[in-house]
N, C-alpha and C positions, 0 to 999 in steps of 0.2 A: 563420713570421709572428710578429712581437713585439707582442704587445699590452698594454698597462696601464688600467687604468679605477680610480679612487676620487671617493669621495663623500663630505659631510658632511652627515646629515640631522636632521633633529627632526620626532618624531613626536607628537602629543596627542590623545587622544582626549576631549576634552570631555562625553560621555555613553555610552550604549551602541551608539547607533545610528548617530555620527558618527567621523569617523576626518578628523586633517589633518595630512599629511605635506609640510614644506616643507625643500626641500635646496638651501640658497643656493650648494653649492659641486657643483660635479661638472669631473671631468677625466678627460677620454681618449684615449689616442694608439696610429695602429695604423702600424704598417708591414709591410713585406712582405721578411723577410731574404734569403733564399735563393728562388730560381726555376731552374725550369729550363727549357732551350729548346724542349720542344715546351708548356709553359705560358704562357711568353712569346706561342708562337702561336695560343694557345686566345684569352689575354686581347687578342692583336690583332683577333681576327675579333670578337670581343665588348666593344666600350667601355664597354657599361653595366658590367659583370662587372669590367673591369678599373677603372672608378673606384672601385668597393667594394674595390679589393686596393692603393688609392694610401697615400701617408704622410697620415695623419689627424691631426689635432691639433685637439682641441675644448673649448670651456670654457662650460659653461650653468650653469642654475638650472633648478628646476624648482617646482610644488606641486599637490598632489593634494587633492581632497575626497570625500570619500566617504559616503555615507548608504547606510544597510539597513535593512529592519524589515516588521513584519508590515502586510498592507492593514485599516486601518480598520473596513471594512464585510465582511472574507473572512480571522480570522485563520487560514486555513490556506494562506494565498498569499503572499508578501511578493516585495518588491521590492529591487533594488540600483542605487545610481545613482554613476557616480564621474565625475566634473569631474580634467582637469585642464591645466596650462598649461606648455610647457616651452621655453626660450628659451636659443638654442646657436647655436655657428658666427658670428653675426653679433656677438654681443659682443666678441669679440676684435677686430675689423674696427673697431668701435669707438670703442675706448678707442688701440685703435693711429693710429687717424684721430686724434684728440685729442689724443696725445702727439705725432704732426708737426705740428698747429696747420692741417689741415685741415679741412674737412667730407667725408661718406660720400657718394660718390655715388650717384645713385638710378638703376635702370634707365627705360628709355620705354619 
């Protein structure tokens, strides 16, 4: 299997209790080199298995928020909470719609 993944991020954390990491760029691509014949048979009887082993090619974003810290009213308890949002696979579809001069289809 060949795989590649890179990313560009930016981290800040503004105080001690907050953390925001935003990665405008991320890239990943999997393929599947070499198989052999009774693998081929494994990923036939399993679709789901064998989409995880197809050529991947992905291009997102992502950004995380993150707060911690001690409770208020119980400083020997604290809390963690992390937000985050991550947008891939469809951006490419996109910006490729875009450069034909069409629109994205929607499912019904």
């Amino acid at each position: 299997m060949s795989s590649f993944n890179t990313s560009l991020a930016y981290f800040w954390k503004p105080n001690e209790q907050v953390t925001h990491t935003l990665t405008p760029a991320e890239v990943s691509y999997t393929n599947l080199a070499n198989s052999t014949a009774e693998f081929e048979d494994f990923l036939n009887e399993n679709p789901t298995v064998r989409k995880s082993f197809e050529e991947q090619f992905i291009i997102g974003c992502s950004y995380q928020f993150v707060k911690s810290g001690a409770l208020l009213y119980n400083k020997r308890h604290s809390f963690y909470i992390s937000e985050s949002i991550d947008l891939a696979g469809n951006l490419a579809s996109v910006f490729s719609s875009i450069a034909e001069g069409s629109r994205p289809s929607s499912a019904d």
